[in-house]
N, C-alpha and C positions, 0 to 999 in steps of 0.2 A: 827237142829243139834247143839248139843254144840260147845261151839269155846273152843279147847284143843290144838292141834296141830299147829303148824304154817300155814302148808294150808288151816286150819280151819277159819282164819281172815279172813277178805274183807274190804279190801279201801274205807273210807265213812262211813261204820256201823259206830255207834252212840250208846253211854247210858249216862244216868242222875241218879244224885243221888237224894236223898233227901235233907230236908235242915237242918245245924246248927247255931244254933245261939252262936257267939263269948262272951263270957260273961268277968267280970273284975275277977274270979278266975282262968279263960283261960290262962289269960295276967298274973295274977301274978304267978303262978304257972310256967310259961313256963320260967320267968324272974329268978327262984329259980332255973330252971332244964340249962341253959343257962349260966347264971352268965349276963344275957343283962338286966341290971338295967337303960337303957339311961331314960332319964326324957322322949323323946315321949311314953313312956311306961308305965310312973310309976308315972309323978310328973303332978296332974291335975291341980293346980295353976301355972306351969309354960308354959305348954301345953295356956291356957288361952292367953298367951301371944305370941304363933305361928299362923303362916296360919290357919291350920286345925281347930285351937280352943278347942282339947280337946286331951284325949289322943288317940293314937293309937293300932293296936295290933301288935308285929312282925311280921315281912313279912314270919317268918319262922314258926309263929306260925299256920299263913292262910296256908304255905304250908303244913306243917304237919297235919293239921286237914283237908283241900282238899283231899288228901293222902287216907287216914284213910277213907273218904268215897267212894272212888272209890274200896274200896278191901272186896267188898260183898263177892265176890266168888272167894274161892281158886282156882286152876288150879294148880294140882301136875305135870305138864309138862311146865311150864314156872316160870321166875324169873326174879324182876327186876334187870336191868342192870344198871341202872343209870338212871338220869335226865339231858337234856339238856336247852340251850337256857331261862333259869326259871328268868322271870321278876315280880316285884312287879310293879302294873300298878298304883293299885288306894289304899290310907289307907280303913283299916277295924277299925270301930268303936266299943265299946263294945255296946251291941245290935244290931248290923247284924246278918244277919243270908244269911249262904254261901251255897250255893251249885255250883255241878261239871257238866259239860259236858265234854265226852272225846270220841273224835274220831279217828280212822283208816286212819293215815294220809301215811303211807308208809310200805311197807315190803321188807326187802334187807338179804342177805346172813350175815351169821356170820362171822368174819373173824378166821381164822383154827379152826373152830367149823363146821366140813361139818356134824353131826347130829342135828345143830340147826339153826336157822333163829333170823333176829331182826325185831320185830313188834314195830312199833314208834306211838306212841300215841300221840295224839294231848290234853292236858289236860288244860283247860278252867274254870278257878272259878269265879263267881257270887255273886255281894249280893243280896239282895229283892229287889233292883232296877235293875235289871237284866245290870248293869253296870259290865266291866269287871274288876274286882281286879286281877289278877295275870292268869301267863299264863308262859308255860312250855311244855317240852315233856318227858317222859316216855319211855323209850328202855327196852323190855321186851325181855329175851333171851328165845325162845321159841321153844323146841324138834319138830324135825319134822317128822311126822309120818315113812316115809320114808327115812334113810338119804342120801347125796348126796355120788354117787362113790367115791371111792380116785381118780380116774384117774380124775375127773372134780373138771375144774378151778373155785375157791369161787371166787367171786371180793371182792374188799375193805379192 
């Protein structure tokens, strides 16, 4: 059965994307769209002379491109709501290549939305060393096929 609906999710289902690989027009392009020019970004000679040793890519650019792959398939009855708890764990180098795992970590009521539900996504990016770079949740406000009475109490 497709997952459309909010009763339609289940706690634990799991999908993966595929993979990309972060390149140095990634990083400058995102630094053009950002106005985020910091030297870990942009200056390889000075990079040279930090921890990592080279440059990095923004934490926000891993997030937006993680993003980008998780949104295979539309669902015209949900929308995200936000992002929670979104950590930059480990730098992404130019030439990694990321991919997503996201799971079914929770489903809770809407608060004064009794025709919707919030599905919380567990959202998990990778590089080719299946090390974790960054991690996050996903609140999708998601239509529920049936909505709840008015006379019942939503929590939260």
């Amino acid at each position: 059965m497709a997952v459309e609906f909010f009763e339609d999710y289940e706690v634990g289902a799991q999908r993966a994307t595929s993979g990309r690989t972060i390149t140095e027009t990634d990083i400058v392009l995102h630094a053009g769209q950002t106005g985020d020019f910091y030297p870990h970004h942009m200056d390889e000679e000075w990079c040279r002379t930090q921890p990592f040793g080279r440059r990095i890519a923004h934490g926000t650019l891993i997030f937006s491109v993680g993003v980008g792959l998780t949104a295979g398939v539309i669902n015209p009855h949900a929308m995200s709501y936000g992002y929670d708890r979104l950590r930059f764990i480990q730098p992404v180098f130019i030439g990694d290549t990321i991919h997503v795992k996201v799971t079914i970590k929770e489903k809770r009521d809407a608060r004064k939305r009794l025709s919707h539900g919030i599905v919380v996504e567990g959202v998990e990016i990778f590089n080719q060393k299946e090390q974790l770079v960054l991690a996050c949740e996903h609140l999708l406000l998601v239509e529920r096929r049936v909505a709840y009475p008015a006379s019942k109490s939503v929590s939260q």
